[in-house]
One Martini backbone bead per residue (centre of mass of N, CA, C, O) as a GRO file, in nm:
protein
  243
    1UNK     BB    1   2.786  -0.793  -1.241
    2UNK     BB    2   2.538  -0.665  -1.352
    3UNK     BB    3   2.328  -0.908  -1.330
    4UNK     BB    4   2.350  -0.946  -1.007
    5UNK     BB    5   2.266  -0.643  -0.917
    6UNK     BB    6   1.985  -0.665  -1.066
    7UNK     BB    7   1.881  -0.925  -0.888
    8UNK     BB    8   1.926  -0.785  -0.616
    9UNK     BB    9   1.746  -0.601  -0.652
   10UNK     BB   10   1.502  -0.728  -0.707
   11UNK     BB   11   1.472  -0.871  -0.498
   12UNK     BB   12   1.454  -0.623  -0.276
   13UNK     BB   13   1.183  -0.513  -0.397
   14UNK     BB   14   1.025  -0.794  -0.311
   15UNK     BB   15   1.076  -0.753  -0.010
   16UNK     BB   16   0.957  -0.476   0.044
   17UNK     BB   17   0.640  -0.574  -0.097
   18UNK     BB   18   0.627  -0.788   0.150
   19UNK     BB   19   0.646  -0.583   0.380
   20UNK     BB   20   0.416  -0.395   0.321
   21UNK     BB   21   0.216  -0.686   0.338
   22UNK     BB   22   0.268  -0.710   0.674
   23UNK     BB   23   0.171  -0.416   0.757
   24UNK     BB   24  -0.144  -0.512   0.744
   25UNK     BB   25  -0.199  -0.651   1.006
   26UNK     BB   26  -0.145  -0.492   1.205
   27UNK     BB   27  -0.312  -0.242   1.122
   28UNK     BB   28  -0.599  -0.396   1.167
   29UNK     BB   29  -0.551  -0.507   1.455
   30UNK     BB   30  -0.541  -0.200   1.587
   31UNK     BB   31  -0.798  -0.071   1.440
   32UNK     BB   32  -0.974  -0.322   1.559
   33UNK     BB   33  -0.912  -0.176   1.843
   34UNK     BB   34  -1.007   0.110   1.819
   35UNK     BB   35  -1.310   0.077   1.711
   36UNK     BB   36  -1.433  -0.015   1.999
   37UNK     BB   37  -1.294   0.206   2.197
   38UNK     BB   38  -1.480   0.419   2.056
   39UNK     BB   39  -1.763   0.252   2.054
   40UNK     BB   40  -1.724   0.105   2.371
   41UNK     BB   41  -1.662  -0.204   2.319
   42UNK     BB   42  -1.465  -0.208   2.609
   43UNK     BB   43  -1.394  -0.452   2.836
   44UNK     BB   44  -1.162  -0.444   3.120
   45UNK     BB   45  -1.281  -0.738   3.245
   46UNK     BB   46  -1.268  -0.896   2.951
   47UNK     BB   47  -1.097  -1.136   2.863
   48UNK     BB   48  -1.126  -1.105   2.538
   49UNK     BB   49  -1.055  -0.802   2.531
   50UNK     BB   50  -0.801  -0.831   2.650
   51UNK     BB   51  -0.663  -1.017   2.419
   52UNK     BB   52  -0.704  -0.779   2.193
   53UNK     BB   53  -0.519  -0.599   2.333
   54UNK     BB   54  -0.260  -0.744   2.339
   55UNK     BB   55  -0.281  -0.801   2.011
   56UNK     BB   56  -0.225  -0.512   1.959
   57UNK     BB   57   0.012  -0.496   2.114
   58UNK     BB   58   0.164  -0.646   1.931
   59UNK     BB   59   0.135  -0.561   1.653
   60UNK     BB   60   0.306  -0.303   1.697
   61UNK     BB   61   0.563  -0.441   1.723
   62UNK     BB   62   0.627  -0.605   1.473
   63UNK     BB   63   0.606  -0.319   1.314
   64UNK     BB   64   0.847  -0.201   1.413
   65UNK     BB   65   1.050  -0.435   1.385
   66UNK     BB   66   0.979  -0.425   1.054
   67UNK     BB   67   1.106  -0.142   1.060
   68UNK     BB   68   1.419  -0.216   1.191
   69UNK     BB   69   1.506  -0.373   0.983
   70UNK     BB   70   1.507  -0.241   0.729
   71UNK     BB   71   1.659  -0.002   0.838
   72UNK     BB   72   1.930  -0.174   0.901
   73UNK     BB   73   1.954  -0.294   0.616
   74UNK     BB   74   2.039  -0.030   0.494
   75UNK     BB   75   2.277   0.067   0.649
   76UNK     BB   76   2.449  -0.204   0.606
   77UNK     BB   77   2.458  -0.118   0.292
   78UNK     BB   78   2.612   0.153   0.308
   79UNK     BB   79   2.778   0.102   0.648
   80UNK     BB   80   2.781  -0.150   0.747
   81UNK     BB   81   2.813  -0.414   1.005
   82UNK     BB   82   2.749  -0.322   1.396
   83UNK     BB   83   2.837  -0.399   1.717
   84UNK     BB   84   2.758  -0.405   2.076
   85UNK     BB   85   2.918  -0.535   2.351
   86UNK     BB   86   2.802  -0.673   2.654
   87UNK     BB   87   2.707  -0.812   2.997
   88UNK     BB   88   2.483  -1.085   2.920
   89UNK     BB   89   2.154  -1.222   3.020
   90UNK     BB   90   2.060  -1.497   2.847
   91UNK     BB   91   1.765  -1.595   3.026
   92UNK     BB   92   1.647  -1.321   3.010
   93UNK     BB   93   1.589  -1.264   2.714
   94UNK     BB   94   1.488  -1.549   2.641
   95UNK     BB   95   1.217  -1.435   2.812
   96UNK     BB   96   1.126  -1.241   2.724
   97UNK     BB   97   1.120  -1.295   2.479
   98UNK     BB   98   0.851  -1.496   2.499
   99UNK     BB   99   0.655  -1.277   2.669
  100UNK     BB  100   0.608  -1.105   2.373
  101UNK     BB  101   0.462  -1.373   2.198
  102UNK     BB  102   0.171  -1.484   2.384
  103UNK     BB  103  -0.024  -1.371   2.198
  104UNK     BB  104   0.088  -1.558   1.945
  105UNK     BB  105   0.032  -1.847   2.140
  106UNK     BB  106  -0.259  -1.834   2.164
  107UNK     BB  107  -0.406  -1.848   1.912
  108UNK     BB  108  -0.250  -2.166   1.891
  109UNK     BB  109  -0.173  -2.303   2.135
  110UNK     BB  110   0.098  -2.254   2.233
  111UNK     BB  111   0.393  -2.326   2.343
  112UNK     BB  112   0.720  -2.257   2.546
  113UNK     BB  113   1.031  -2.407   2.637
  114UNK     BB  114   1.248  -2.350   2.814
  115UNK     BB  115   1.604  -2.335   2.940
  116UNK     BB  116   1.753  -2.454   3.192
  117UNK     BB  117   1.914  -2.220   3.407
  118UNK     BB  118   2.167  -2.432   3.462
  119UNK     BB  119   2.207  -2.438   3.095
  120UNK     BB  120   2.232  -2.131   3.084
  121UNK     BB  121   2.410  -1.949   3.036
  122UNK     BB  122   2.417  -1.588   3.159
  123UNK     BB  123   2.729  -1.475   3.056
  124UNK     BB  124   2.754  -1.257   2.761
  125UNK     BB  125   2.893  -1.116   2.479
  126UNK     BB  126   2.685  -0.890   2.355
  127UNK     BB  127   2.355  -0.745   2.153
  128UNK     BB  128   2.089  -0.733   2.287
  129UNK     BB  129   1.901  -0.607   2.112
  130UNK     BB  130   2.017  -0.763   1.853
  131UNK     BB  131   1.920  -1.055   2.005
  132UNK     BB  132   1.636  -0.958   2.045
  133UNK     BB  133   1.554  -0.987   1.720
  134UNK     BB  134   1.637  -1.252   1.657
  135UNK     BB  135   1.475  -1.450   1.849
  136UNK     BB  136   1.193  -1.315   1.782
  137UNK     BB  137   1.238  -1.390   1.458
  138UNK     BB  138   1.219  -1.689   1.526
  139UNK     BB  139   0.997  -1.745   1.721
  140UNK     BB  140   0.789  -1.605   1.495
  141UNK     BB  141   0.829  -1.824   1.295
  142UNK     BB  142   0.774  -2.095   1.447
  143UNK     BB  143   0.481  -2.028   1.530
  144UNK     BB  144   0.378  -2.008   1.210
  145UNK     BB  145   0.456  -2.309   1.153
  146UNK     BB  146   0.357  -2.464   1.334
  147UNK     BB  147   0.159  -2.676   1.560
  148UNK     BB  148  -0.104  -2.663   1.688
  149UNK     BB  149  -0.051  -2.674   2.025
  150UNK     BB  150   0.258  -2.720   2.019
  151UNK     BB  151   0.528  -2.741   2.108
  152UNK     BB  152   0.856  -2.467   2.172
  153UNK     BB  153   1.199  -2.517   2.204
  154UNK     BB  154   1.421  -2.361   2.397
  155UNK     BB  155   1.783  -2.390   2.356
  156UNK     BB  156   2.109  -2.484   2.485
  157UNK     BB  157   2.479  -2.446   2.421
  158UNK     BB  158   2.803  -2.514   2.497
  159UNK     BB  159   3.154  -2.406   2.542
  160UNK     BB  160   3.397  -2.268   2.602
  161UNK     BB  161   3.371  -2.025   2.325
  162UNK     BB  162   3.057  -2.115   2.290
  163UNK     BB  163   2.690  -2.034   2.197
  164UNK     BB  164   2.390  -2.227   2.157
  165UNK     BB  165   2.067  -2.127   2.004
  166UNK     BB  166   1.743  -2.351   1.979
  167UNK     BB  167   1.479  -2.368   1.766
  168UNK     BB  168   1.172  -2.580   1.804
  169UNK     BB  169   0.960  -2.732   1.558
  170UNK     BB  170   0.692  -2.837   1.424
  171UNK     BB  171   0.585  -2.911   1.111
  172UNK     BB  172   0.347  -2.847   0.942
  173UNK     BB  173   0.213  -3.080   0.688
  174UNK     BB  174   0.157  -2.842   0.439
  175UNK     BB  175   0.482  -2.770   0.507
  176UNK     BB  176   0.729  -2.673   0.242
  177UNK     BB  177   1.073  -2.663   0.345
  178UNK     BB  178   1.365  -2.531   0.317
  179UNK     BB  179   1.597  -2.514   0.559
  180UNK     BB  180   1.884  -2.454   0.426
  181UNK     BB  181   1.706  -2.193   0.242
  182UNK     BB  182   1.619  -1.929   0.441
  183UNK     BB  183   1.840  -1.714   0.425
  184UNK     BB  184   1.769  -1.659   0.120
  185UNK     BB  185   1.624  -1.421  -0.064
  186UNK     BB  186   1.484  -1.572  -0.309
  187UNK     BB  187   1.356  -1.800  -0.175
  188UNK     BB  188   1.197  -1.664  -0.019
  189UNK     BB  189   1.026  -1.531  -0.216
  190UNK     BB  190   0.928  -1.779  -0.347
  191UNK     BB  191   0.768  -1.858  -0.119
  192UNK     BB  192   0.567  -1.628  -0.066
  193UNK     BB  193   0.455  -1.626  -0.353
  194UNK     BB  194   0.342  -1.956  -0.264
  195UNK     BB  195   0.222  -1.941  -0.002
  196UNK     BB  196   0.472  -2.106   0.234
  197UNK     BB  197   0.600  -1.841   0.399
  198UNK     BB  198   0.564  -1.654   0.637
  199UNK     BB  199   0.640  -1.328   0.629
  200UNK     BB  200   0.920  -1.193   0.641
  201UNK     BB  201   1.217  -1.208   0.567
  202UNK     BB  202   1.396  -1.013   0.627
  203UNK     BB  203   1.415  -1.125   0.960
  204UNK     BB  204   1.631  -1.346   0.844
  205UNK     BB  205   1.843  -1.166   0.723
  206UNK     BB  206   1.911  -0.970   0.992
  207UNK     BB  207   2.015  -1.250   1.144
  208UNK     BB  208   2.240  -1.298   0.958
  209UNK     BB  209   2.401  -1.029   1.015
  210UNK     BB  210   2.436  -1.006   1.321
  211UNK     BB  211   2.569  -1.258   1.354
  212UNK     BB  212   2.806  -1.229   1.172
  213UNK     BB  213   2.900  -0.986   1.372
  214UNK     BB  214   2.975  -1.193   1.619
  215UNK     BB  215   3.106  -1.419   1.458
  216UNK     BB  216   2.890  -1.598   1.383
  217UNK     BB  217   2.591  -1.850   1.295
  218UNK     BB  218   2.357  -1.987   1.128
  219UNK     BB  219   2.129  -2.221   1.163
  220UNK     BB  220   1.949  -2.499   0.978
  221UNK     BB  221   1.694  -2.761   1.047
  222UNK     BB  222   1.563  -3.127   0.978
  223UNK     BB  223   1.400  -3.346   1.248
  224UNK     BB  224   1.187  -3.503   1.270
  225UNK     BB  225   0.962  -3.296   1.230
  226UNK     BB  226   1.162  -3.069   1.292
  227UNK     BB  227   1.253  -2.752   1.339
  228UNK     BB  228   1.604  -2.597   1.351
  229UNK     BB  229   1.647  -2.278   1.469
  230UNK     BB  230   1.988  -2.052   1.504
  231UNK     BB  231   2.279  -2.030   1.672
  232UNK     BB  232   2.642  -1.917   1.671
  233UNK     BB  233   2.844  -1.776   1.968
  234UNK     BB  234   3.081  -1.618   2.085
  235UNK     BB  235   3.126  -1.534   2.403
  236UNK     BB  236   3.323  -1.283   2.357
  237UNK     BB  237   3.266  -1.147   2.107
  238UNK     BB  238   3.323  -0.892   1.829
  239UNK     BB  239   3.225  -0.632   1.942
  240UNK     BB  240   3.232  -0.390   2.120
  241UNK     BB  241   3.353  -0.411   2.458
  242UNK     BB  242   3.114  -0.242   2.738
  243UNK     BB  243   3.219  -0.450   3.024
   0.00000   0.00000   0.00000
């Protein structure tokens, strides 16, 4: 048991020293962004100007995001972990999180294909800000694993009881991962140290800590040269239910 305890945490002091080495790229990309507009250099008229002020305030968002990760994960350890649910519009969450991700779809020149609002569920019992930072850690997943250029695709489906939500991406030629082991923590560190693996695994360790508060499970698996990862969770949530 003390070998187990011993691994375990092993892993996660590895997950932290790869998480503070993500906060490189946002905090990168905001000085050099915050050093322009010192220097005079930002013209608010040019489109290229835009899209790095975009970009920094994208970098931003990230870094708070893995570092609400963090928060959460640790809270988790200690008191256990759960979720609040109310009626919330299901293809309205996952339009923003899709909007948010704007400026990394922009960089690789990819696209993301919404599904189509009469087959996406509207009104579902979930955890909004918590399922809104699945979607998010899969979709910016997703991106950085895709081949250039190529679409992104959300689908949704339902049943009476539960509903599945897939995030779809061609993967890259030179990229192997294990899609059925992404969201072991030994794993992710082993692929991160190979550098075959962007981002933090946090990430993942957090949605499927989420979903699982929801009372449903992570998907993931590989079909035809595509990744295919998401949710299935039930209508009704498991969480505290407030409206």
């Amino acid at each position: 048991m003390q070998n187990s305890n011993s691994q375990s945490d092993k892993i996660n002091i590895q997950l932290a020293s790869l998480l503070l080495h993500d906060l490189e790229t946002p905090l990168a990309v905001t000085k050099q962004f915050l050093k322009r507009v010192k220097d005079g250099r930002h013209d608010p008229d040019n489109p290229n100007h835009c899209r790095l002020l975009d970009s920094a305030q994208f970098a931003i968002q990230r870094g708070e995001r893995i570092l609400e990760d963090l928060l959460d994960l640790t809270r988790a350890g200690a008191n256990g972990f759960s979720v609040k649910c109310s009626h919330e519009d299901l293809f309205e969450i996952i339009s923003q999180c899709s909007s948010i991700v704007l400026p990394l779809l922009n960089d690789k020149r990819n696209t993301v294909i919404l599904p189509k609002e009469s087959d996406c569920p509207r009104i579902v019992n979930l955890d909004k800000a918590m399922i809104s930072r699945v979607i998010d850690n899969i979709l910016v997943n997703a991106i950085r694993h895709a081949s250039r250029a190529s679409a992104i695709e959300i689908q949704t489906a339902s049943s009476d009881q539960t509903i599945t939500l897939s995030i779809i991406n061609e993967i890259e030629k030179d990229v192997q991962i294990d899609i059925a082991r992404i969201f072991d923590p030994s794993y992710q560190v082993e692929m991160r140290i190979q550098r075959k693996m962007r981002g933090s695994g946090l990430g993942l360790t957090f949605s499927q800590m989420v979903i699982n508060a929801h009372g449903g499970k992570m998907l993931a698996h590989e079909e035809d040269g595509k990744a295919v990862i998401g949710f299935e969770i039930p209508f009704n949530g498991k969480g505290d239910i407030n409206g």
